[in-house]
C-alpha positions in Angstrom: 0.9 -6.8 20.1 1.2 -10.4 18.6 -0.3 -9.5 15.3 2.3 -6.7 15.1 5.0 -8.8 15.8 3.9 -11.4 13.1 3.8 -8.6 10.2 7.8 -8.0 11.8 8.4 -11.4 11.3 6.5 -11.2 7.8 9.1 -8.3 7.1 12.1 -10.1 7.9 11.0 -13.1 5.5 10.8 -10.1 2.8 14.0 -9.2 3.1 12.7 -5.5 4.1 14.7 -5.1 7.6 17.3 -3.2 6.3 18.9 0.2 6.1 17.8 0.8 2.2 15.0 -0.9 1.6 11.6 0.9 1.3 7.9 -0.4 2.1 6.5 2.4 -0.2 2.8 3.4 1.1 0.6 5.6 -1.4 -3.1 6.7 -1.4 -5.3 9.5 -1.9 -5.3 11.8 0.8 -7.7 10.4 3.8 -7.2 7.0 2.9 -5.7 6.2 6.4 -2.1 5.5 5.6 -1.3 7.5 8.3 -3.2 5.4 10.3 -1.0 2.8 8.2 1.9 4.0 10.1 0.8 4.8 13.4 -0.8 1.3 14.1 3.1 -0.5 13.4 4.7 2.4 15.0 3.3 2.3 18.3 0.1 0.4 18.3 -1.7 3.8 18.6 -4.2 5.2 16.3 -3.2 8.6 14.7 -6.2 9.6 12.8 -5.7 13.3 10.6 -8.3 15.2 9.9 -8.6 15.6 5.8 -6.0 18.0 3.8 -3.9 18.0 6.9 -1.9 15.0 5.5 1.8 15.9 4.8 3.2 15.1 1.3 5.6 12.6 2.3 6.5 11.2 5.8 9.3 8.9 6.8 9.2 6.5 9.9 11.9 3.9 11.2 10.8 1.4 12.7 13.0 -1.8 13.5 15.1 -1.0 11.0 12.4 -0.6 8.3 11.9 3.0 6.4 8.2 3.2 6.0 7.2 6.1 3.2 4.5 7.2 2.6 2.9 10.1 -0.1 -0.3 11.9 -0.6 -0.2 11.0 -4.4 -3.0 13.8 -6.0 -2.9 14.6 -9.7 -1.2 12.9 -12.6 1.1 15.2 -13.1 2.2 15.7 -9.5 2.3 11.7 -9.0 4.5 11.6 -11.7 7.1 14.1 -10.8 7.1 13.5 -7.2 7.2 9.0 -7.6 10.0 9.9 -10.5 12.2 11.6 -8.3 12.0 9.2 -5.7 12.2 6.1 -7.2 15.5 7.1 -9.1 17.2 7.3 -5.9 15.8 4.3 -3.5 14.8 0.7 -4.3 11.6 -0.1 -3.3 10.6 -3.8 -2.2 6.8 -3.5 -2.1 4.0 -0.7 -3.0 0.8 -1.0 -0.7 -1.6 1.3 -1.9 -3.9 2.4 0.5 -7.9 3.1 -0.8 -11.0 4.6 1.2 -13.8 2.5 0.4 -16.1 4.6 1.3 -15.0 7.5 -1.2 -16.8 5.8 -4.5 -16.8 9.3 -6.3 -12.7 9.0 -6.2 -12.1 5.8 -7.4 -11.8 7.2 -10.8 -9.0 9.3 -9.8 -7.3 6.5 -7.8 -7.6 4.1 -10.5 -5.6 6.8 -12.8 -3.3 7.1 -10.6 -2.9 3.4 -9.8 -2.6 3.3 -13.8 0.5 5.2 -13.3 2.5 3.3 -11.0 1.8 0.3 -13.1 3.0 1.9 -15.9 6.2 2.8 -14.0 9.4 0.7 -15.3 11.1 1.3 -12.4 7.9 -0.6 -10.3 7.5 -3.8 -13.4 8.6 -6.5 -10.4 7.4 -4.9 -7.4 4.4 -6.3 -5.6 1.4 -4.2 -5.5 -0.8 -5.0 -2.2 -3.8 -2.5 -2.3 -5.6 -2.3 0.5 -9.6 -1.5 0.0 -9.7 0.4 3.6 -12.6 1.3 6.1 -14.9 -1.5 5.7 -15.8 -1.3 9.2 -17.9 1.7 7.9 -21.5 0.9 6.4 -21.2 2.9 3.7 -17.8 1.3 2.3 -18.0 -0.7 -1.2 -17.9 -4.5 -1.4 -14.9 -5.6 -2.6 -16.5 -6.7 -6.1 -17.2 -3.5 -6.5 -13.9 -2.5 -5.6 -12.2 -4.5 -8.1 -14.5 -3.1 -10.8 -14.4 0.2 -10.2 -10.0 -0.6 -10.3 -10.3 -3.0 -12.9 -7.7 -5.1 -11.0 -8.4 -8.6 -12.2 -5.5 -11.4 -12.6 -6.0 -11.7 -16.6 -5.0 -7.6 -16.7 -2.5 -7.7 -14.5 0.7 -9.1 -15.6 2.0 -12.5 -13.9 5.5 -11.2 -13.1 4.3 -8.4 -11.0 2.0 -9.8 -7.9 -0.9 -7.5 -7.3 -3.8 -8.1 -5.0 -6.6 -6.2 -3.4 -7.5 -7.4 -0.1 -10.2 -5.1 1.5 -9.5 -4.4 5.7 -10.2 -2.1 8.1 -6.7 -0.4 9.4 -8.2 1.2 12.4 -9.7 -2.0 13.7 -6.9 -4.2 12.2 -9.0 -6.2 10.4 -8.0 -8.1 6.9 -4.3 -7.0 7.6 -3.2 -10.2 8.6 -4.7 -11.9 5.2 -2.4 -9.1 2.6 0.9 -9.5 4.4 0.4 -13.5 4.3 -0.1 -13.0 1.0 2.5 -11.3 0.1 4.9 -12.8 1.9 3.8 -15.8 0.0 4.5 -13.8 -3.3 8.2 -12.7 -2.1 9.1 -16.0 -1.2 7.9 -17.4 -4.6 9.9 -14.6 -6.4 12.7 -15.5 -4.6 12.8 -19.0 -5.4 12.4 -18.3 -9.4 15.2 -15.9 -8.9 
């Protein structure tokens, strides 16, 4: 319970605990973003089975609105994040990865290209989280970062983006993304 009361407190310092703002959480199916949800929702696992995963799914939680999508093709990312980001503002993307799904990562580093692409998204901090390393067969996080091509000289400097690989189910390597980004928030905030 302490831990989930210091990502809160991380939250507040983010200017996040409010009516409108969004803590926008994508993946592939199966990555665990539900698991995402249910861990700060009620410190309870809520594990779905693949393909059972609904398209979108909303959750209040001390005043937060937690989203999240199955983002699948280009074509259907793009129509479906359009829409939505048109009508909210969004304060920070975590994209959520299963690193144990190798044959995938092409398709989630497409799809990764596109909300990076998205003008809408240029400021917004991008925390991936490389998820499941509790498992053996999970990627290292070099390998990770490869496959994504997410290295600071490719990414632009006014847009924050980090991988930080973690095991949601065990809450491990949580703690280590939200201090970062927190960091990266209050840094913005300053320049503003």
């Amino acid at each position: 319970m302490r831990f989930i009361n210091w990502i809160y407190d991380a939250l507040i310092s983010l200017d996040m605990v409010q009516a409108n703002a969004r803590f926008l959480i994508l993946g592939l199916p199966n990555a665990g973003k539900y698991t995402f949800l249910r861990v700060f929702a009620d410190n309870t696992l809520g594990i779905l089975q693949p393909g059972l995963c609904p398209t979108s799914q909303e959750l209040i939680l001390n005043g937060v609105r937690y989203t999240t999508f199955d983002v699948g093709g280009r074509r259907r990312a793009q129509s479906l994040l359009a829409g939505y980001f048109s009508e909210v503002e969004v304060k920070t993307v975590v994209f959520v990865i299963d690193a144990t799904a190798p044959e995938l990562f092409s398709k989630i580093r497409t799809e990764l290209d596109i909300l990076l692409s998205l003008k809408k998204l240029s400021k917004v901090p991008f925390l991936v989280l490389g998820n499941k390393v509790d498992h053996y067969d999970a990627v290292s996080e070099d390998e990770l970062r490869d496959e994504l091509g997410l290295y600071p000289q490719i990414c632009p400097t006014d847009r924050p983006i980090q991988l930080f690989m973690c095991s949601i189910a065990k809450m491990q390597g949580l703690e280590d993304a939200f201090r970062w980004l927190t960091g990266h928030r209050q840094h913005r905030s300053e320049k503003v």
